[in-house]
C-alpha positions in Angstrom: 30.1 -7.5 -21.0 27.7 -6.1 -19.2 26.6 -6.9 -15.5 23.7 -6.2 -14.4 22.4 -6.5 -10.1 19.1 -6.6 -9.4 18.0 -6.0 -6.4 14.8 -7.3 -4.4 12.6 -4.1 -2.9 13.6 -6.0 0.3 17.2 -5.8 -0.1 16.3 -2.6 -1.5 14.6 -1.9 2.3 17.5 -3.1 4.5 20.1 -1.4 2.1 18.1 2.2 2.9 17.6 1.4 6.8 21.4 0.8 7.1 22.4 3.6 5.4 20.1 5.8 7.6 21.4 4.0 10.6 24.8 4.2 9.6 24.1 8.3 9.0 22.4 9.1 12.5 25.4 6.7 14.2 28.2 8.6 12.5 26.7 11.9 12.9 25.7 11.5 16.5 29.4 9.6 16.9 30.9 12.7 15.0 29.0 15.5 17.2 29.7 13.5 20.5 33.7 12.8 19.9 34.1 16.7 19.2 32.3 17.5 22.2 34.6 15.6 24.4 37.6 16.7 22.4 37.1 20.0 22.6 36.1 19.8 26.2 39.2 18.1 27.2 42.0 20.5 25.4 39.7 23.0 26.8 40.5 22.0 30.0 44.3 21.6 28.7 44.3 25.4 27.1 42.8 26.2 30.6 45.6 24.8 32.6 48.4 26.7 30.6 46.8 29.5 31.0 46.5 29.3 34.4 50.3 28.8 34.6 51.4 31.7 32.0 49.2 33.9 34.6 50.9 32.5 37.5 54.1 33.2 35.9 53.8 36.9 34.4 52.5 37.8 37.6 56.1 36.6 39.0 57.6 38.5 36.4 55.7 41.3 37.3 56.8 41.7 40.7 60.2 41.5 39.8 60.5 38.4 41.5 62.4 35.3 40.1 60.2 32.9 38.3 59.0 29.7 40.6 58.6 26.9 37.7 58.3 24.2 40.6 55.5 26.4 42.4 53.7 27.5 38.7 53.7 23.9 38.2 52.5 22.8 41.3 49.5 24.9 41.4 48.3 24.6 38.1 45.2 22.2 37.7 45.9 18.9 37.3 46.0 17.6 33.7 44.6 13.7 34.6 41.9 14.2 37.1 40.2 11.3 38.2 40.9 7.5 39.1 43.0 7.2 35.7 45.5 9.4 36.6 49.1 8.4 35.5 51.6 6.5 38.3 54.6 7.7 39.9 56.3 6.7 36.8 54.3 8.9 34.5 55.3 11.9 36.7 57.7 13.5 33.4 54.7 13.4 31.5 52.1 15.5 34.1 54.6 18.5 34.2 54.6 21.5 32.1 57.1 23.2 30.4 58.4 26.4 30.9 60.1 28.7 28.5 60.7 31.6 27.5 61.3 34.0 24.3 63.1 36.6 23.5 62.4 39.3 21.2 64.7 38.2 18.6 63.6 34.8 18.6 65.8 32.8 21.3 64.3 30.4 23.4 65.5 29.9 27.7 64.0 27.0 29.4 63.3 27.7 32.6 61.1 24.8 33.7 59.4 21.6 33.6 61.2 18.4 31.7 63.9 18.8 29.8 62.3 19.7 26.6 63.0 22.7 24.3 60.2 24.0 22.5 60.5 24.5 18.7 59.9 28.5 17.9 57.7 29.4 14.9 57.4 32.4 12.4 54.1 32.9 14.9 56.2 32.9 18.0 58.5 35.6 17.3 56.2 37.5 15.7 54.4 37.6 19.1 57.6 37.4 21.0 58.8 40.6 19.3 55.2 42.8 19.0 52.7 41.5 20.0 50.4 43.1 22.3 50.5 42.2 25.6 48.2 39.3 26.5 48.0 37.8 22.5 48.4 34.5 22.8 48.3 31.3 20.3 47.9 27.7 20.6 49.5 24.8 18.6 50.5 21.0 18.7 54.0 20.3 18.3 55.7 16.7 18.2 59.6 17.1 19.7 61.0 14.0 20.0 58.5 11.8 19.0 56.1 13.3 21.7 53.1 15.6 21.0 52.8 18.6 23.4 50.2 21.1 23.1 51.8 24.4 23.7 50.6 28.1 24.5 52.4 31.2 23.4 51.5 34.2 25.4 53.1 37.7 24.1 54.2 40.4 27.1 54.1 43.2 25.5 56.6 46.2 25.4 60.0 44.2 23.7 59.6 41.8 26.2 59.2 38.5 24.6 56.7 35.8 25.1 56.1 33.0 27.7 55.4 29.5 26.4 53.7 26.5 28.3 53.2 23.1 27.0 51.8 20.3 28.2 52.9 16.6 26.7 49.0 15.3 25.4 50.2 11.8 24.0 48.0 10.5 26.7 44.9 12.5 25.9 45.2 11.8 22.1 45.4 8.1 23.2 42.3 8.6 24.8 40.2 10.3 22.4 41.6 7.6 19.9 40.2 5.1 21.7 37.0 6.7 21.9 37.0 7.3 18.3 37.3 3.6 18.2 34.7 3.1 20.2 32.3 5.0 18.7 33.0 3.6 15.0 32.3 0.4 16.4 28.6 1.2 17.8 28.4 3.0 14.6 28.7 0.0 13.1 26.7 -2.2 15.2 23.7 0.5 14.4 24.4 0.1 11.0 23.9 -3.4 11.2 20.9 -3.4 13.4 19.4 -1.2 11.3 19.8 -3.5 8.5 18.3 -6.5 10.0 15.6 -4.1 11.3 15.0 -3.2 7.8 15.0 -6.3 6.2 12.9 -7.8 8.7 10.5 -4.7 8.8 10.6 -4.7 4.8 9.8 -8.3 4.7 6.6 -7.8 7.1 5.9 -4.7 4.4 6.2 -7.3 1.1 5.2 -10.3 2.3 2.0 -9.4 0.5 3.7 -8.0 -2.4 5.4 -10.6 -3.2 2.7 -12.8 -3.3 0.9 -10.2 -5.1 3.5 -10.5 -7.7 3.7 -14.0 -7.9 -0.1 -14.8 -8.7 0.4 -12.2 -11.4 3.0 -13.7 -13.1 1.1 -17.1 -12.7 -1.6 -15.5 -14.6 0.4 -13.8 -17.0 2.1 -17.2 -17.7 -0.7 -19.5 -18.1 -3.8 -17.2 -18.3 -5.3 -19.0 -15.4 -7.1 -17.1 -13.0 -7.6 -18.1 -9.3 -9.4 -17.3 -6.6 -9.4 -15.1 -3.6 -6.1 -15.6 -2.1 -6.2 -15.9 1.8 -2.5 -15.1 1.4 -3.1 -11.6 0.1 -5.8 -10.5 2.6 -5.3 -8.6 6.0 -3.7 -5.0 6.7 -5.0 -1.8 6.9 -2.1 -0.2 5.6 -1.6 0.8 1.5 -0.1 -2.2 0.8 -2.4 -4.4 2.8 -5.6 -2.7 0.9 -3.9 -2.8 -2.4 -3.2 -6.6 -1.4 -7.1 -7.2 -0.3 -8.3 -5.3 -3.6 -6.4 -7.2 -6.1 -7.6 -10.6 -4.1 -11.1 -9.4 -4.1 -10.4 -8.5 -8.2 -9.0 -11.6 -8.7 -12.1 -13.4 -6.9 -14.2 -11.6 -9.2 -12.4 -12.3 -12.5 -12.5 -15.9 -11.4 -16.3 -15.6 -10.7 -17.3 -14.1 -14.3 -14.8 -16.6 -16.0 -16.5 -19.3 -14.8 -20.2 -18.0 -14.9 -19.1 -17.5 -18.9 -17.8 -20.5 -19.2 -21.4 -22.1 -17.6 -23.4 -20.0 -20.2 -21.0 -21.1 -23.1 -22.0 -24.7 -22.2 -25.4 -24.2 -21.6 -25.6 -22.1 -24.7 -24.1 -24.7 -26.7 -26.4 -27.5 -24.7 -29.5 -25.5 -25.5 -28.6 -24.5 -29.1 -28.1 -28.0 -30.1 -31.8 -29.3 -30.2 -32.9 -26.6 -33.1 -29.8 -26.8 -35.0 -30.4 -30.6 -35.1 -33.7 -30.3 -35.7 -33.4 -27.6 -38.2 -30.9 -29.6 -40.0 -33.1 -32.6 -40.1 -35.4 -30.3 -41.5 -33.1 -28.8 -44.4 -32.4 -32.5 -45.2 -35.9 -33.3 -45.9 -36.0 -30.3 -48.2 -34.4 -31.7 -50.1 -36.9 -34.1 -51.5 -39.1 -31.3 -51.5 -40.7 -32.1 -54.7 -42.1 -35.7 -53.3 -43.5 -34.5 -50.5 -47.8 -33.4 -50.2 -48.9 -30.5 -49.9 -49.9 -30.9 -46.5 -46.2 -32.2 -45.8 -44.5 -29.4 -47.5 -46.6 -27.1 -44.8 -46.0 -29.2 -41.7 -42.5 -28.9 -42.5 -42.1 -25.3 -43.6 -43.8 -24.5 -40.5 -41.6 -26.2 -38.2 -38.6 -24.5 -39.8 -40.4 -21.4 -39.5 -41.4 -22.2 -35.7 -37.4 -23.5 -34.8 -35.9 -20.4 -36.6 -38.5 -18.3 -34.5 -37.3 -20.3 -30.9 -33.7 -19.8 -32.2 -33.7 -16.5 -32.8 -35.6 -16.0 -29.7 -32.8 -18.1 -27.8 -30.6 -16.1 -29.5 -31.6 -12.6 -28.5 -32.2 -14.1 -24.4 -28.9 -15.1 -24.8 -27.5 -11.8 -25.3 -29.9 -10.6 -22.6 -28.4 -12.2 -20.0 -24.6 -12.2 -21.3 -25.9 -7.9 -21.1 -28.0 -8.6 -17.5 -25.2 -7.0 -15.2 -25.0 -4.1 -17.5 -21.6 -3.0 -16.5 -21.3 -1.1 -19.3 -24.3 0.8 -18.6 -24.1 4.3 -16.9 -26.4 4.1 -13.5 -28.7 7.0 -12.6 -31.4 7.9 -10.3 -34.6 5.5 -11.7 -37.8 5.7 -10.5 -39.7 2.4 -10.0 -43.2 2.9 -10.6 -42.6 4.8 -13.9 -40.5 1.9 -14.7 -43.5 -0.5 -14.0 -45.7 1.2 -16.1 -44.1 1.4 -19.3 -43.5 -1.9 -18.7 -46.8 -2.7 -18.2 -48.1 -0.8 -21.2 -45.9 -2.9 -23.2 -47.5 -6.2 -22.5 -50.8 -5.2 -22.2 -50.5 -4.6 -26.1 -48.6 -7.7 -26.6 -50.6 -10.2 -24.5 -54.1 -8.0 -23.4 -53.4 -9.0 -19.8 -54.7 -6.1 -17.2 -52.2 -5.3 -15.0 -52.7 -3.8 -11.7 -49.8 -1.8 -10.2 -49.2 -1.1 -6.5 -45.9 1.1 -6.2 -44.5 3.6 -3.6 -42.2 6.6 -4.8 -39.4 4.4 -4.5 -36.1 6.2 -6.5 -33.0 4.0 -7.1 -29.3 4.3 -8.0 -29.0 1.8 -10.8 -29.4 0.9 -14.0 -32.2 1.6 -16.1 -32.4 -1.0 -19.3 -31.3 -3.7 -16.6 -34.6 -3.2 -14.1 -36.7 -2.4 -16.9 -35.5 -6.0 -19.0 -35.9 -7.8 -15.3 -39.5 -6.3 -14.9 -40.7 -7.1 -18.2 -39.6 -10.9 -18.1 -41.3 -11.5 -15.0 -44.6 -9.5 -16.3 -44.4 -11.3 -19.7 -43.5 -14.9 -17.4 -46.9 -14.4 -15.4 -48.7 -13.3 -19.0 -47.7 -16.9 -20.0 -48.3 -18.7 -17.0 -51.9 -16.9 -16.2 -52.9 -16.9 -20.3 -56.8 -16.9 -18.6 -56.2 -13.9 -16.9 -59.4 -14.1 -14.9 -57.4 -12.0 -12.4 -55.4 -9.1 -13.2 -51.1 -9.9 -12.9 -50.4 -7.3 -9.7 -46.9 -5.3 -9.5 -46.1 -4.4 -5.8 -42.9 -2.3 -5.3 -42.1 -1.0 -1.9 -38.7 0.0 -0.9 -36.6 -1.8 -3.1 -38.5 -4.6 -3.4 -40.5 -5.9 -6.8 -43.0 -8.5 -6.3 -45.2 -9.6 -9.6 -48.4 -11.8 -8.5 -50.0 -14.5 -11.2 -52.9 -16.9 -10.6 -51.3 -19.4 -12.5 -50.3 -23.4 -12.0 -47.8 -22.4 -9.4 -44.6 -24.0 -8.5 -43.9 -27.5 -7.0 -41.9 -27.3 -3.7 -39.4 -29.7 -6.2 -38.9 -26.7 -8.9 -39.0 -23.4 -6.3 -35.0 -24.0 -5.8 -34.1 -23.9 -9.2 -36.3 -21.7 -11.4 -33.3 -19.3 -11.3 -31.4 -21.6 -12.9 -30.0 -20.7 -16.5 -32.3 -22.7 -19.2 -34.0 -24.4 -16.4 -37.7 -25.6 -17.1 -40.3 -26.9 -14.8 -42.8 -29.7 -16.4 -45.2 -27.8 -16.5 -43.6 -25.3 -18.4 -42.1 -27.5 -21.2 -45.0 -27.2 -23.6 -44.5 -23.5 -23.4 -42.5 -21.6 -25.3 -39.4 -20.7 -24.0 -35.6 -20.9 -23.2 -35.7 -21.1 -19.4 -33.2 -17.8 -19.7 -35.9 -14.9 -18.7 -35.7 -15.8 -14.8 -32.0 -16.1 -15.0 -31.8 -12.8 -16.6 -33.7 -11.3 -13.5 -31.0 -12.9 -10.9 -28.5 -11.3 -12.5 -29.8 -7.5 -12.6 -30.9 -8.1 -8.8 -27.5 -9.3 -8.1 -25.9 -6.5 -10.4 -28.2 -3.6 -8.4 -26.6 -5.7 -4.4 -30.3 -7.8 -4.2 -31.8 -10.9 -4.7 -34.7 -12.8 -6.4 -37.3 -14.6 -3.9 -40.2 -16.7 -5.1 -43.1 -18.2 -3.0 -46.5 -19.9 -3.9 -49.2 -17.5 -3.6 -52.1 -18.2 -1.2 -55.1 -19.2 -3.8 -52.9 -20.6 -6.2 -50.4 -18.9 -8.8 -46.2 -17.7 -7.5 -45.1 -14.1 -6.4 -41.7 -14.1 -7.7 -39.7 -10.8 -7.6 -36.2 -9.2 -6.6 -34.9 -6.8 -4.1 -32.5 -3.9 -4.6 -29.7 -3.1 -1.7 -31.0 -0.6 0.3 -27.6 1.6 -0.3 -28.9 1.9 -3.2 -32.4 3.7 -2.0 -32.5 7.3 -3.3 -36.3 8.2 -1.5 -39.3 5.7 -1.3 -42.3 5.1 1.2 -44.6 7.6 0.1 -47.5 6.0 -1.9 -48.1 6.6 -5.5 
């Protein structure tokens, strides 16, 4: 059986700050209990040093040793307000002894205590150098004493000093204590730092993850989540991205959905009537003449408006050319092969009015948006009494026409996917060709604008962002 833990990247978060605060808390703990240890047996070592001095300079004059006086005037082992009682008096002494070349030991002062002697002792007792000394911790009797062996020199033994350091080992123990405990405090301050820290951090991923997995689970996509927005760290932009992305796959799921529907709506009328049609064909042979050519050419003229519906279709699922590499395009040249085009198709003059204007976009998208509003006017204006005008300045395309114009009623909606104004429904048409132009303008950052024009006819046109504005101003 196998168990597996999973953690959370919060956990994950508070697990890392604890163990970093737990690292710093030992380590400084560590560094600052051997700073005060060795300070205070420093002190220690320095006291029995003081008192060997004091009593190999008795020795040296030939006088007999003063323990009580060597004791009395070396430094005081408990300095400050904590300084043992009266009671504790046995404890603050030193001991004195002494030994011999061969290894025996003479007490000579200081408690009652005799001093074990090591393999180091008589080697320094019987030759070392004068002034070699060593210092060790021995326990006699249950007590710990820290003791310091001091050689003489010339076969003349050694001098030990020891001081009883229960009391200071008591105290560093206690601070040892002490420290382990803020150590562990940190460690657990640093944990609920992290965890709380770590959950400011992925608040956003989590949500993040969430909405994924919803759409993963379901393949439904939402909107622009409020909950992922805001930061201006990694995770915050990663956050606002993926709510922005998800905003946009919602957009272009519905806007398909729309144009399936619409497709479907629009398709139905020369399907039906085309099947009305292949019904009728099939008494063929008792129809007239003149019936058998009514008929065949309303086949012929719904196959012709479906195949045209058809190929707007695809035109406008293609309008945002995504897929289409953008490069520098220059807007008057555009215009004019444009122009060219439907001058052969329709005979309409076209006058063109255009500044250098060079954008960053796409080139098949402008040019398709272009030519449906030139072919548009050529169909609204079939008199063409008046030349259709192109005006491009900046950015902005504006196509003129002098024909019927638009009712106040129809200006908000000729945009519209397969949207037809009355007095375009004996024309031929899907109502797709304006549609196709919003979406390049909104695919290059503009818009589309229409507006009667003065005299009679429309200026309808779109704009391109002006991030988008390589050069332009200079007239052409």
């Amino acid at each position: 059986m196998t168990l597996t833990l999973t953690l959370t990247l919060r956990t994950r978060f508070a697990l890392a700050f604890a163990l970093v605060g737990a690292a710093v808390a030992v380590l400084v703990g560590a560094l600052s209990y051997r700073a005060a240890s060795d300070r205070v047996l420093s002190e220690i070592d320095r006291t029995l040093r003081s008192a060997t001095v004091a009593l190999a300079q008795a020795q040296g004059r030939l006088q007999e040793p003063a323990p009580s006086e060597v004791i009395a005037q070396a430094p005081d082992l408990f300095p400050g307000p904590d300084r043992p009682g009266p009671g504790d008096e046995e404890e603050r002494r030193l001991i004195l002894q002494t030994v011999a070349g061969d290894g025996t030991s003479a007490h000579i002062g200081g408690p009652d205590v005799t001093l074990p002697v090591s393999d180091t002792t008589r080697a320094l007792a019987a030759s070392g150098k004068a002034g070699e000394w060593d210092v060790t911790e021995v326990v006699v009797a249950g007590r710990t004493y820290r003791r310091l062996t001091t050689a003489l020199g010339g076969n003349r033994g050694a001098l030990q000093v020891a001081a009883q350091v229960d009391q200071t080992h008591f105290v560093l123990g206690g601070m040892a204590r002490e420290i382990a405990m803020v150590s562990f405090v940190v460690m657990l301050v640093a944990a609920g730092a992290g965890r709380l820290v770590a959950g400011r951090i992925t608040r956003r991923l989590v949500r993040l993850t969430e909405v994924a997995e919803e759409v993963s689970a379901d393949g439904r996509v939402v909107s622009e989540d409020p909950g992922l927005m805001g930061g201006r760290d990694e995770v915050g932009r990663l956050s606002t991205s993926f709510s922005r992305m998800l905003a946009r796959i919602a957009a272009a799921r519905d806007a398909q959905e729309r144009l399936v529907h619409d497709a479907a709506h629009e398709l139905r009328t020369p399907l039906t009537s085309l099947r009305t049609n292949a019904t009728v064909l099939r008494r063929v042979a008792e129809l007239s003449p003149q019936a058998r050519d009514r008929l065949l050419a309303d086949v012929e003229g719904e196959t012709g408006e479906l195949a045209h519906l058809v190929d707007e279709l695809v035109e406008l699922a293609l309008a945002g050319g995504h897929d289409e590499p953008e490069e520098a395009v220059r807007l008057a040249a555009v215009a004019r092969r444009v122009a060219r085009r439907v001058y052969r198709r329709t005979g309409r003059l076209i006058h063109i009015d255009a500044d250098a204007t060079v954008v960053h976009g796409r080139p098949q998208g402008l040019e398709r948006a272009l030519a449906n509003l030139l072919e548009n006017a050529a169909k609204f204006d079939p008199a063409g009494d008046d030349p259709i005008k192109v005006r491009i300045h900046r950015g902005t395309v504006t196509v003129s026409d002098r024909g019927p114009g638009i009712t106040p009623a129809d200006l908000p909606h000729i945009f519209d996917r397969f949207y037809r104004a009355d007095t375009a429904r004996p024309l031929p048409g899907s109502g797709l060709g304006l549609a196709i132009v919003r979406d390049v303008a909104e695919a290059h950052g503009g818009t589309v604008t229409a507006a009667p024009r003065p005299g009679g006819g429309v200026r309808i046109g779109f704009t391109v962002d002006e991030s988008r504005l390589l050069s332009g101003g200079a007239r052409e």
